[in-house]
N, C-alpha and C positions, 0 to 999 in steps of 0.2 A: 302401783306405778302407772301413768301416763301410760297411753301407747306411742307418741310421740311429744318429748319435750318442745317438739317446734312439728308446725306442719300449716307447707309454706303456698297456697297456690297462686298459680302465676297464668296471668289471663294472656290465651293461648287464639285469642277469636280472629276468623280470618272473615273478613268482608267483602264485597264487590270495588274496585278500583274506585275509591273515591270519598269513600266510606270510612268514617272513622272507628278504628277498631287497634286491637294495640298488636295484635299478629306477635308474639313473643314465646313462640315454640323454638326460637334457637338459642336466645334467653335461658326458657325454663332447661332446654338441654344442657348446657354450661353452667345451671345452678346445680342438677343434678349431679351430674361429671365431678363439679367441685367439691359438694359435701362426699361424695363417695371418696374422694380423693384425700382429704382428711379424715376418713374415716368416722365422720358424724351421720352417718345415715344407719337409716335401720328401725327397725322394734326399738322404745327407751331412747330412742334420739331425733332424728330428723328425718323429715323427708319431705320432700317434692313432686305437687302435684299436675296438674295441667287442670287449668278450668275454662270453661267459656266465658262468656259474657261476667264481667262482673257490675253490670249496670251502671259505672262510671266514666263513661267509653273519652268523655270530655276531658277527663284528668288524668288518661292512657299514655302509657302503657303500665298496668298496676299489678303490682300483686298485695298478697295480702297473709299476713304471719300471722298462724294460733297455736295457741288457747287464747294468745293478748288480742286478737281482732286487731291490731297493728297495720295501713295500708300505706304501702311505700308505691311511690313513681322512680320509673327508673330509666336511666338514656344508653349505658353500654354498660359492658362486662366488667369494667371499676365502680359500678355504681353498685351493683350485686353483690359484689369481693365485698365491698364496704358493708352491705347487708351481714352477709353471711361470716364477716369476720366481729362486727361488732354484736349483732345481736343474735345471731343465728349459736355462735360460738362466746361470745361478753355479755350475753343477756342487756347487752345499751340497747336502748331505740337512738334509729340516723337522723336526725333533728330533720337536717336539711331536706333529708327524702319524704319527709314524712306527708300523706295526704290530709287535707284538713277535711275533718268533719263535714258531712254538709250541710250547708246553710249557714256552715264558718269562712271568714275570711282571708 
């Protein structure tokens, strides 16, 4: 078994006023909150991490779902619900959120 069927990190990086960066540490705490809340967190399930920089600071605020390498953009806390209900918990990827490749259009 997997140690975690999903393991999700959420770019947490905080920059100088003016700077692009996606600052989404109240994000990754409401992602957390939620999957605890449905009881998908844990060993064998999910979980939620905090990372810095994910070097796509341009297409911010990102996180990024594994084993699939999966990188979503997201604007509020329905955009996350939407994560974490469809692929977190429906194994779908959110079309809409999805980030493209780079050097895709």
């Amino acid at each position: 078994m997997k140690q975690y069927t999903h393991h999700v990190f959420v770019c947490c990086q905080e920059r100088p006023a003016g700077e692009q960066a996606c600052r989404g540490q109240r994000m990754r705490d409401y992602a957390k909150a939620r999957i605890k809340a449905l009881g998908i967190d844990g060993e064998g399930k999910c979980r939620i991490n905090t990372a810095g920089c994910l070097g796509r600071c341009a297409e911010g605020p990102l996180l990024v779902v594994y084993p699939e390498g999966v990188w979503y953009n997201w604007v509020d806390e329905e955009d996350l619900e939407e994560i974490i209900q469809l692929h977190l918990i429906g194994n779908q990827i959110v079309e809409r959120l999805l980030v493209p490749e780079p050097g895709e259009a």
